[in-house]
HTML snippet that shows the backbone in 3Dmol.js (N, CA, C, O; Angstrom):
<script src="https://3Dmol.org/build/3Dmol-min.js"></script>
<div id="view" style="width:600px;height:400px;position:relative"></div>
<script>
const pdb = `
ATOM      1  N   UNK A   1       0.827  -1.183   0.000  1.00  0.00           N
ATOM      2  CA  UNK A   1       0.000   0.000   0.000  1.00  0.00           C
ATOM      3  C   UNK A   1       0.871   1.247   0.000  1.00  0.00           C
ATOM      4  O   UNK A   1       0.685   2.219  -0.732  1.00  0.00           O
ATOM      5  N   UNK A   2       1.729   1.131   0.794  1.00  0.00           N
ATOM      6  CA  UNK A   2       2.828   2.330   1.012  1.00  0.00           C
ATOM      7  C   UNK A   2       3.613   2.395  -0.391  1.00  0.00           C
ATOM      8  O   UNK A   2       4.093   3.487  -0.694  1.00  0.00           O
ATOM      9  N   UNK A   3       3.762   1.440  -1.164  1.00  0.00           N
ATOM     10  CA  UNK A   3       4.605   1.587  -2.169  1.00  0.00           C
ATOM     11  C   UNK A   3       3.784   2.241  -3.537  1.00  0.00           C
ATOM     12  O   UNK A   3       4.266   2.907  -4.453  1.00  0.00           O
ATOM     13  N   UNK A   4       2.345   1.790  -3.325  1.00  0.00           N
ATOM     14  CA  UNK A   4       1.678   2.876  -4.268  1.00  0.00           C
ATOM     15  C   UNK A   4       0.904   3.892  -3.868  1.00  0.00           C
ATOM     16  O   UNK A   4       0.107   4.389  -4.663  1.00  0.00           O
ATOM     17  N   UNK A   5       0.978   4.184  -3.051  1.00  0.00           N
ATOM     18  CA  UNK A   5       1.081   5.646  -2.720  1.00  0.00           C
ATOM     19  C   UNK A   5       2.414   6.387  -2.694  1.00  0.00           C
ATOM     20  O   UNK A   5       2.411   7.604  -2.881  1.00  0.00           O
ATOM     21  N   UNK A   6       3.223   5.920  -2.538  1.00  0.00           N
ATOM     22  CA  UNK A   6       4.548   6.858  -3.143  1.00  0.00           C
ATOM     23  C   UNK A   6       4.898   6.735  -4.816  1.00  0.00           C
ATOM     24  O   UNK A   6       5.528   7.688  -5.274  1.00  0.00           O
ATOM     25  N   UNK A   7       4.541   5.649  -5.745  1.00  0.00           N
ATOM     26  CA  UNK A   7       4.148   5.421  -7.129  1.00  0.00           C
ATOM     27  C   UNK A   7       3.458   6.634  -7.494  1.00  0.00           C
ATOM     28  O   UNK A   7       3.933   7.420  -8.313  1.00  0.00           O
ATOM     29  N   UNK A   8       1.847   6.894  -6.646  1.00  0.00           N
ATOM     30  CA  UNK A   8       0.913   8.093  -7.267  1.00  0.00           C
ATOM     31  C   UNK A   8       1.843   9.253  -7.084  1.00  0.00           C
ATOM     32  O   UNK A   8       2.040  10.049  -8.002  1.00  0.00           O
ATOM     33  N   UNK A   9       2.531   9.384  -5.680  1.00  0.00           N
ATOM     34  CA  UNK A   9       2.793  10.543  -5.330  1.00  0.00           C
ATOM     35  C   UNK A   9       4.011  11.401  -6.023  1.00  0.00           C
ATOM     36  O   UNK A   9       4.343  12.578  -6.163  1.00  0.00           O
ATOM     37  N   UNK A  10       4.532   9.918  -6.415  1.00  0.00           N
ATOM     38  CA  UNK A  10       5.865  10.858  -7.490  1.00  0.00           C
ATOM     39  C   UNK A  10       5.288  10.562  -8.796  1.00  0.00           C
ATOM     40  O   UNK A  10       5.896  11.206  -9.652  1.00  0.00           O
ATOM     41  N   UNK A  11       4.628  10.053  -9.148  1.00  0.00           N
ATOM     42  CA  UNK A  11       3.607  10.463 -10.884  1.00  0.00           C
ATOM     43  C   UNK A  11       3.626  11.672 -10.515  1.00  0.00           C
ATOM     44  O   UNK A  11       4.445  12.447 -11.009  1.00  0.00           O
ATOM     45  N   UNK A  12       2.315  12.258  -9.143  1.00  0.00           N
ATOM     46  CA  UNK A  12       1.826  13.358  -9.781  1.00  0.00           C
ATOM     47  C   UNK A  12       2.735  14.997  -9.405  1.00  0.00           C
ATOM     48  O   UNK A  12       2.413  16.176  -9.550  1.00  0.00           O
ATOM     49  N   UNK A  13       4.118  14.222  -8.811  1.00  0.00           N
ATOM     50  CA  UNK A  13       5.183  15.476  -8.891  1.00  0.00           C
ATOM     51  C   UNK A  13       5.724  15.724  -9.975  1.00  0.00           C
ATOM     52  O   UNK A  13       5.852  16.864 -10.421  1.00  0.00           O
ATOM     53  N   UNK A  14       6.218  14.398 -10.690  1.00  0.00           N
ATOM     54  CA  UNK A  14       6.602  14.736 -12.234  1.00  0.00           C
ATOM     55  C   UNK A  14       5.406  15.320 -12.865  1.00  0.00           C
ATOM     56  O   UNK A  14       5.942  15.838 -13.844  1.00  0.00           O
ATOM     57  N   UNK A  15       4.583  15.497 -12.937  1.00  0.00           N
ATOM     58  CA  UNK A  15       3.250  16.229 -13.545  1.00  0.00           C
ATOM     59  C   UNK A  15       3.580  17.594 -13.258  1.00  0.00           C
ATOM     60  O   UNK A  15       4.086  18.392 -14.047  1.00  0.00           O
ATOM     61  N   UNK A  16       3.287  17.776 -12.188  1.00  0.00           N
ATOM     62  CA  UNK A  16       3.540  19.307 -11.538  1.00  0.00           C
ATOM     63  C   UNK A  16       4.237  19.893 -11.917  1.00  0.00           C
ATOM     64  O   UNK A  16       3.966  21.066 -12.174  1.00  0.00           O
ATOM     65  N   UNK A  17       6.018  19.150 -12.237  1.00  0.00           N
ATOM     66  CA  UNK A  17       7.367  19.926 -12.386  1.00  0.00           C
ATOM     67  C   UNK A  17       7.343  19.526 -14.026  1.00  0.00           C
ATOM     68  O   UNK A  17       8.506  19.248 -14.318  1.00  0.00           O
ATOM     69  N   UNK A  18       6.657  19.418 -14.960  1.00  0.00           N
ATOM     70  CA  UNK A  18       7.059  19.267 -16.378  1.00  0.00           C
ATOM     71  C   UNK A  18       6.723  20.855 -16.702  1.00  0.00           C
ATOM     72  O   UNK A  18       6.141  21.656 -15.971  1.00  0.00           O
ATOM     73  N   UNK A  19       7.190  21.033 -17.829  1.00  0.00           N
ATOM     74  CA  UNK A  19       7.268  21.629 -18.592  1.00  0.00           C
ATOM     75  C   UNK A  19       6.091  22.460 -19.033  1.00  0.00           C
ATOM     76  O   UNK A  19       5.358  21.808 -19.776  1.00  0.00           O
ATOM     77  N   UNK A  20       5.712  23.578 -18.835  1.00  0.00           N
ATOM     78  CA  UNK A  20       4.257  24.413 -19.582  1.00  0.00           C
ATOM     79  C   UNK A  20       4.193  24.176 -20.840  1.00  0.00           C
ATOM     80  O   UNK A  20       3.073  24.348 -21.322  1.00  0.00           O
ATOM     81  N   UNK A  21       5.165  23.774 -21.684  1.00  0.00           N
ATOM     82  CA  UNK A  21       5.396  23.918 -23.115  1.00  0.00           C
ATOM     83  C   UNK A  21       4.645  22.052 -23.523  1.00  0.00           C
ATOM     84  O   UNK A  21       4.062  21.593 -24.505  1.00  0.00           O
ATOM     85  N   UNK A  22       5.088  21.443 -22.136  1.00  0.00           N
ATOM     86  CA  UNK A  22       4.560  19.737 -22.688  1.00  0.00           C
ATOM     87  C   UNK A  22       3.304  19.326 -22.969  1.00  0.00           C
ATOM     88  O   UNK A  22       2.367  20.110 -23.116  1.00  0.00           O
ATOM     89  N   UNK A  23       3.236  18.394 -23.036  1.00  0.00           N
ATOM     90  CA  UNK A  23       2.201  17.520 -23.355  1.00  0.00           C
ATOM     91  C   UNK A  23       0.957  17.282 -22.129  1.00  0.00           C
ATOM     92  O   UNK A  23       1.037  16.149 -21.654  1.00  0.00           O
ATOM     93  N   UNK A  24      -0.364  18.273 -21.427  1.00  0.00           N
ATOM     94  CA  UNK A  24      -0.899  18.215 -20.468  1.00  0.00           C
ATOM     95  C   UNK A  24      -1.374  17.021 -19.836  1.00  0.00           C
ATOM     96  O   UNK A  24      -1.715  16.193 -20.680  1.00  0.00           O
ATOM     97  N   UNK A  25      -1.514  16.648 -18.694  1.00  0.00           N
ATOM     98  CA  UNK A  25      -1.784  15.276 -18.254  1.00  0.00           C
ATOM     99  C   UNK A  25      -3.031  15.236 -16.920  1.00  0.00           C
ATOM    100  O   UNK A  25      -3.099  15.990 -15.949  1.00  0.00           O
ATOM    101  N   UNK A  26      -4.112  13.861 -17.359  1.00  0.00           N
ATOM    102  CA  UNK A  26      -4.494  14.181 -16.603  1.00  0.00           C
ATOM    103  C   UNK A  26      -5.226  13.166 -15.547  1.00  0.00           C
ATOM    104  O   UNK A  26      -5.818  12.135 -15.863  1.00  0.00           O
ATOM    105  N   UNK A  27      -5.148  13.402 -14.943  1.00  0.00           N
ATOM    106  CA  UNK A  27      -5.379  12.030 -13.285  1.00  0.00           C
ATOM    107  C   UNK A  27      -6.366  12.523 -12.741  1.00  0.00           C
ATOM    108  O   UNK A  27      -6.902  13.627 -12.644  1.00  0.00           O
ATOM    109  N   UNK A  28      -6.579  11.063 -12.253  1.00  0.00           N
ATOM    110  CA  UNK A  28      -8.105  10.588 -11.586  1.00  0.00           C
ATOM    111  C   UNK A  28      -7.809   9.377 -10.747  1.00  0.00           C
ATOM    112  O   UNK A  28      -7.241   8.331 -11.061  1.00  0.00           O
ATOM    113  N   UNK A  29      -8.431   9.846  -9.383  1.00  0.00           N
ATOM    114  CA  UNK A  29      -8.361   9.060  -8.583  1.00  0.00           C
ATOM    115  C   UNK A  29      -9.708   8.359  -8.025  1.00  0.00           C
ATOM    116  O   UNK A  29     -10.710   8.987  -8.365  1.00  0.00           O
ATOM    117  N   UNK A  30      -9.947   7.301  -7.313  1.00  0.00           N
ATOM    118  CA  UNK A  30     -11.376   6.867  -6.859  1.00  0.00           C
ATOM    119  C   UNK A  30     -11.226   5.436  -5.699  1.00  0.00           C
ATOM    120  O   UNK A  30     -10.838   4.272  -5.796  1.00  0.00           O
ATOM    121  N   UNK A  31     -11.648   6.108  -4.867  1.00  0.00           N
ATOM    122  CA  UNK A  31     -11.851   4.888  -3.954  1.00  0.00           C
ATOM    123  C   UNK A  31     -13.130   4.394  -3.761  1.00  0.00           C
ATOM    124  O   UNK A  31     -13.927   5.331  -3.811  1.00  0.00           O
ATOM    125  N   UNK A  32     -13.792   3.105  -3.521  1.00  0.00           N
ATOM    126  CA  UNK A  32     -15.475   2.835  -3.620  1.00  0.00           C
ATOM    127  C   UNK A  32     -15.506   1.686  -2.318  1.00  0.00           C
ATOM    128  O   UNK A  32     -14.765   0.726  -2.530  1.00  0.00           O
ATOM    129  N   UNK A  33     -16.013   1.660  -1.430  1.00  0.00           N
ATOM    130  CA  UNK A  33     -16.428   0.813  -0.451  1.00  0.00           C
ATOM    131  C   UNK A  33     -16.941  -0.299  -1.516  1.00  0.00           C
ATOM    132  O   UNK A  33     -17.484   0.082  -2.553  1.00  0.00           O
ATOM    133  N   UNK A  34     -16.720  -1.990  -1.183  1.00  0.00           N
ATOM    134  CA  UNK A  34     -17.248  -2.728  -2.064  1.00  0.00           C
ATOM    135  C   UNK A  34     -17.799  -3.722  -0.919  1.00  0.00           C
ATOM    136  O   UNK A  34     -18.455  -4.613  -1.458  1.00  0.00           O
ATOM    137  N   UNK A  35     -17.747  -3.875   0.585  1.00  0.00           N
ATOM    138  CA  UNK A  35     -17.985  -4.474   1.495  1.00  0.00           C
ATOM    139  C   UNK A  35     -19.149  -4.957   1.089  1.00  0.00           C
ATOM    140  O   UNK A  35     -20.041  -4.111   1.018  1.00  0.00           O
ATOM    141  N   UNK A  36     -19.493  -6.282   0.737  1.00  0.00           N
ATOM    142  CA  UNK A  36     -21.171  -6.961   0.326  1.00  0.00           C
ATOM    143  C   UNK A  36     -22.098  -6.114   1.925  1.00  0.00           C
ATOM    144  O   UNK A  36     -21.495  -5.727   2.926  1.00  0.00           O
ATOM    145  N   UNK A  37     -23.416  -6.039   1.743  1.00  0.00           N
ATOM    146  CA  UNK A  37     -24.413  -5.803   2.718  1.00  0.00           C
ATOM    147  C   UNK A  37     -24.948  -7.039   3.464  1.00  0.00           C
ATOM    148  O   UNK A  37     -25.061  -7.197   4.680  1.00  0.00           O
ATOM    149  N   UNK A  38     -25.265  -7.916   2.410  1.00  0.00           N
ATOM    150  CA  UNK A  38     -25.407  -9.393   3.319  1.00  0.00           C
ATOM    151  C   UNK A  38     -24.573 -10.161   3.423  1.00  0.00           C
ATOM    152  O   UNK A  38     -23.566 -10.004   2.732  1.00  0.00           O
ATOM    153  N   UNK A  39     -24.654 -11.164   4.226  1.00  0.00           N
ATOM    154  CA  UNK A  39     -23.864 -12.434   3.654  1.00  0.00           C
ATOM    155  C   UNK A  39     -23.812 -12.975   2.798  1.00  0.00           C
ATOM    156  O   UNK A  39     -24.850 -13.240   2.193  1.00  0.00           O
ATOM    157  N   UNK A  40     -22.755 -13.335   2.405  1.00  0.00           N
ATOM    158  CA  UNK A  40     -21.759 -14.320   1.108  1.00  0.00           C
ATOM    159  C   UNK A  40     -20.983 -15.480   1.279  1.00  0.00           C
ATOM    160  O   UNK A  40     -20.037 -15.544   2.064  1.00  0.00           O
ATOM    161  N   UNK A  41     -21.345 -16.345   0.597  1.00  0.00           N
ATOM    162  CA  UNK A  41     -20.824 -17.873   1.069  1.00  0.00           C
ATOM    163  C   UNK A  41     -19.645 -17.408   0.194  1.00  0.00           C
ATOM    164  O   UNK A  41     -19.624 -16.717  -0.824  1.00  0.00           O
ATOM    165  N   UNK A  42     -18.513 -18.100   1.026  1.00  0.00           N
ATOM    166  CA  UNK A  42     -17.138 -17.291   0.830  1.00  0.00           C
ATOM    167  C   UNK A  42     -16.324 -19.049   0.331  1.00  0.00           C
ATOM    168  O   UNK A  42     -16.716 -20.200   0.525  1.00  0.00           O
ATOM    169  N   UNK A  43     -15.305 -18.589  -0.233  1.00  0.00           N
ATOM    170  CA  UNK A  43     -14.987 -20.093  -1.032  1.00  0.00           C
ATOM    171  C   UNK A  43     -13.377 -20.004  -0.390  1.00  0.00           C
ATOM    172  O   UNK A  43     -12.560 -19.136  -0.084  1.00  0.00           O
ATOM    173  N   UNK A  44     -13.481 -21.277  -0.400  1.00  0.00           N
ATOM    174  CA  UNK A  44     -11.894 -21.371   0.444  1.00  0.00           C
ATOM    175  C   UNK A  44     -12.481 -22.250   2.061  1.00  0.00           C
ATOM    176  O   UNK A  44     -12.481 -23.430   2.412  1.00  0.00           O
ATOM    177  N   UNK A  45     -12.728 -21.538   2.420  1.00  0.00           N
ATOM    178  CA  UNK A  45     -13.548 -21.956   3.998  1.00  0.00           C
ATOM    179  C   UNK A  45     -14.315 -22.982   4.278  1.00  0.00           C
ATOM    180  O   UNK A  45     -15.441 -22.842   4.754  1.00  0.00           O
ATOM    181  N   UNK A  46     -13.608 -24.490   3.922  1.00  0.00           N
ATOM    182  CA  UNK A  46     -14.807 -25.538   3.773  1.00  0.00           C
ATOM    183  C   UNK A  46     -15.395 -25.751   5.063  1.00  0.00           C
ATOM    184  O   UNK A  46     -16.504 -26.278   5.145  1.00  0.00           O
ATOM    185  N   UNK A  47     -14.548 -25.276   6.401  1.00  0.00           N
ATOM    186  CA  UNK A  47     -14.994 -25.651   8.018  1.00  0.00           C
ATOM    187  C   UNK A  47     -16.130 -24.675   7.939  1.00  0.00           C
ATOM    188  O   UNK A  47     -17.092 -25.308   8.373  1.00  0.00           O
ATOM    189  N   UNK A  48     -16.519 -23.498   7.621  1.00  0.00           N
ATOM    190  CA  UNK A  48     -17.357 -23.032   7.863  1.00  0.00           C
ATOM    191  C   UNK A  48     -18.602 -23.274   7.548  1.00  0.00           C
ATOM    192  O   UNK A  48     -18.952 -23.718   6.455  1.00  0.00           O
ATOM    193  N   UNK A  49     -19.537 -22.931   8.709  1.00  0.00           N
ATOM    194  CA  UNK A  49     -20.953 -23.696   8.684  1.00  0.00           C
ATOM    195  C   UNK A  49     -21.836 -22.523   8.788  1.00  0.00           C
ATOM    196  O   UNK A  49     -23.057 -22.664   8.852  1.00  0.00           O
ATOM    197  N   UNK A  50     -21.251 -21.340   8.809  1.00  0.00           N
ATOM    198  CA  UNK A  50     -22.576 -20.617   8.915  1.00  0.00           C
ATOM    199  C   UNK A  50     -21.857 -19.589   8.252  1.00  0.00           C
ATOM    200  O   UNK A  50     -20.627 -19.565   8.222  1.00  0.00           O
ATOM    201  N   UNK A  51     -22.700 -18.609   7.639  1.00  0.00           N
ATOM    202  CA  UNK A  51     -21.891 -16.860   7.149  1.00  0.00           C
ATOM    203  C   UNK A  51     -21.440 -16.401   8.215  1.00  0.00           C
ATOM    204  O   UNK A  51     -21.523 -16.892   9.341  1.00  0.00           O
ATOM    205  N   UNK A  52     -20.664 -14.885   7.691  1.00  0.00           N
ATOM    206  CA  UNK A  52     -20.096 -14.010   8.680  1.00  0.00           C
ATOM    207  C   UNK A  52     -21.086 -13.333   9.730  1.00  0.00           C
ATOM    208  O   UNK A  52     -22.291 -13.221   9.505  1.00  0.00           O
ATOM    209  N   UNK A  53     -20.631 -13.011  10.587  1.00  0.00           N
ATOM    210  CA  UNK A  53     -21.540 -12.521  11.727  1.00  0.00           C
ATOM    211  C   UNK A  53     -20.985 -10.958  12.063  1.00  0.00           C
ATOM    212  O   UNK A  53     -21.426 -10.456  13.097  1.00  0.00           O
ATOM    213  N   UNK A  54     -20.375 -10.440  11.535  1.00  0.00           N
ATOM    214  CA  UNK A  54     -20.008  -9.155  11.392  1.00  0.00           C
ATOM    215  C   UNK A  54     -18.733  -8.450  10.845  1.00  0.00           C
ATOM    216  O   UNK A  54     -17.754  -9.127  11.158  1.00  0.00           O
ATOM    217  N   UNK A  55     -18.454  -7.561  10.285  1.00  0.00           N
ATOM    218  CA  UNK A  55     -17.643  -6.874   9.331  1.00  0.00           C
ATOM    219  C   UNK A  55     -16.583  -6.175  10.380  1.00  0.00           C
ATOM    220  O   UNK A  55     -16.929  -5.336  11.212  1.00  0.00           O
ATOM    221  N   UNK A  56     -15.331  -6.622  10.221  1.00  0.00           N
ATOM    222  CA  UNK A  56     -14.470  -6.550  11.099  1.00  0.00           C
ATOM    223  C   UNK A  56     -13.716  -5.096  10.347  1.00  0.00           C
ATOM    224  O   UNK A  56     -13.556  -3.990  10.865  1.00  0.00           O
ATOM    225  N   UNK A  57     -13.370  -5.518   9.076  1.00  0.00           N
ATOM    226  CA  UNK A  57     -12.833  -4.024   8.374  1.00  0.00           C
ATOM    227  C   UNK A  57     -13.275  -4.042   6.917  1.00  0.00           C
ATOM    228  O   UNK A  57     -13.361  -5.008   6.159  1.00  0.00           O
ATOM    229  N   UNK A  58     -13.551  -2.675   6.684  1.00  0.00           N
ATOM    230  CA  UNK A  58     -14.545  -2.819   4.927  1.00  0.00           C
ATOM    231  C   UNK A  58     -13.460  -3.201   3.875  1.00  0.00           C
ATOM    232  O   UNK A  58     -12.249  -3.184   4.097  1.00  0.00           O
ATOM    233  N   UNK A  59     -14.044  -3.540   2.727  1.00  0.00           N
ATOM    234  CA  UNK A  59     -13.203  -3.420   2.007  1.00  0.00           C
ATOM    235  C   UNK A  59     -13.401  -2.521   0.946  1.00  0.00           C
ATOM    236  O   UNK A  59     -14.567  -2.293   0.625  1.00  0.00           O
ATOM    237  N   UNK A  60     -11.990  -1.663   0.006  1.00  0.00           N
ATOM    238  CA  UNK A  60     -12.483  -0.802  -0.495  1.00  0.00           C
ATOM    239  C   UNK A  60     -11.677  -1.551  -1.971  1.00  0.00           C
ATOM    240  O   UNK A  60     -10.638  -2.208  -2.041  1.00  0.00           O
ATOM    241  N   UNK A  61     -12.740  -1.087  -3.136  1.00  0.00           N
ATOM    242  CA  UNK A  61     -11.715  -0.770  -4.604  1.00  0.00           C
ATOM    243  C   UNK A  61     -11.013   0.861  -4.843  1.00  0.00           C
ATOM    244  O   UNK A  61     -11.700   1.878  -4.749  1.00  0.00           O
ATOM    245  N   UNK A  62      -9.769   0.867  -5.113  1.00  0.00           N
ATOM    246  CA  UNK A  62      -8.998   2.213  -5.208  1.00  0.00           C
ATOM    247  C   UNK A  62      -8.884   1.490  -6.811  1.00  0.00           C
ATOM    248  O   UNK A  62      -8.961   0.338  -7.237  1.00  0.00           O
ATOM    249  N   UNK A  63      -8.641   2.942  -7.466  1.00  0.00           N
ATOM    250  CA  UNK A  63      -7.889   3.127  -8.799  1.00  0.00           C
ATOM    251  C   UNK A  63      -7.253   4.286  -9.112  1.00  0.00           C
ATOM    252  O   UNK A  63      -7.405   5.254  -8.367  1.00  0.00           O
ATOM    253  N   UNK A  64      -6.604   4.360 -10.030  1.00  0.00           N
ATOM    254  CA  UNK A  64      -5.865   5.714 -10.160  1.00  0.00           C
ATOM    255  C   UNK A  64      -5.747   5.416 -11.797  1.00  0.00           C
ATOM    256  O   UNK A  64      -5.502   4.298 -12.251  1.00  0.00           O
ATOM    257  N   UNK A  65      -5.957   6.572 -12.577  1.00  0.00           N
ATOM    258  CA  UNK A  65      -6.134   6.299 -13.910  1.00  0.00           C
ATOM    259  C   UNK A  65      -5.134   8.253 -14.432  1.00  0.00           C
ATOM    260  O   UNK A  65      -5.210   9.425 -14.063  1.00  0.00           O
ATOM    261  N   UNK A  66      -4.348   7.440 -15.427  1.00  0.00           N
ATOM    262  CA  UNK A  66      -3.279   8.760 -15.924  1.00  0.00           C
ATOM    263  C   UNK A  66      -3.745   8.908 -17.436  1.00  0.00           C
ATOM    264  O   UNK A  66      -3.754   7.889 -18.127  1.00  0.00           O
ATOM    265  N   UNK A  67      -4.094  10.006 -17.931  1.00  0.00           N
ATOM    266  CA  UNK A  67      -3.970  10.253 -19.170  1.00  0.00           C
ATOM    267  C   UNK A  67      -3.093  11.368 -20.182  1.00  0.00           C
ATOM    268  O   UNK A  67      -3.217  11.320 -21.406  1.00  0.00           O
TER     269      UNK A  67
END
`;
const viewer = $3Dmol.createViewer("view");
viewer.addModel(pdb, "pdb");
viewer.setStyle({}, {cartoon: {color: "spectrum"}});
viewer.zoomTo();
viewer.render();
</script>
């Protein structure tokens, strides 16, 4: 995680420090909570006999898109 956030963070310094004369660039970032609302029979887990019983930490989709 730490390693792409220092990835975005020096993209978007080389952005900053180019040239007025270059080629303009342009970024987009997005994070989206994707945590299901109900339960989901989860694969891998053959001991398990019943769904989850509560959401310990969400999960999110991040992207970062350069043009």
């Amino acid at each position: 995680m730490k390693a792409l956030l220092t990835g975005a963070l020096l993209v978007c310094l080389a952005v900053l420090c180019a040239d007025a004369a270059e080629t303009e660039w342009s970024v987009g970032l997005a994070t989206v909570k994707i945590t299901p609302d109900k339960p989901v029979p989860m694969a891998g887990y053959a001991s398990r006999t019943k769904p989850f019983e509560k959401v310990e930490q969400d999960i999110y989709a991040k992207a970062l898109a350069l043009e």
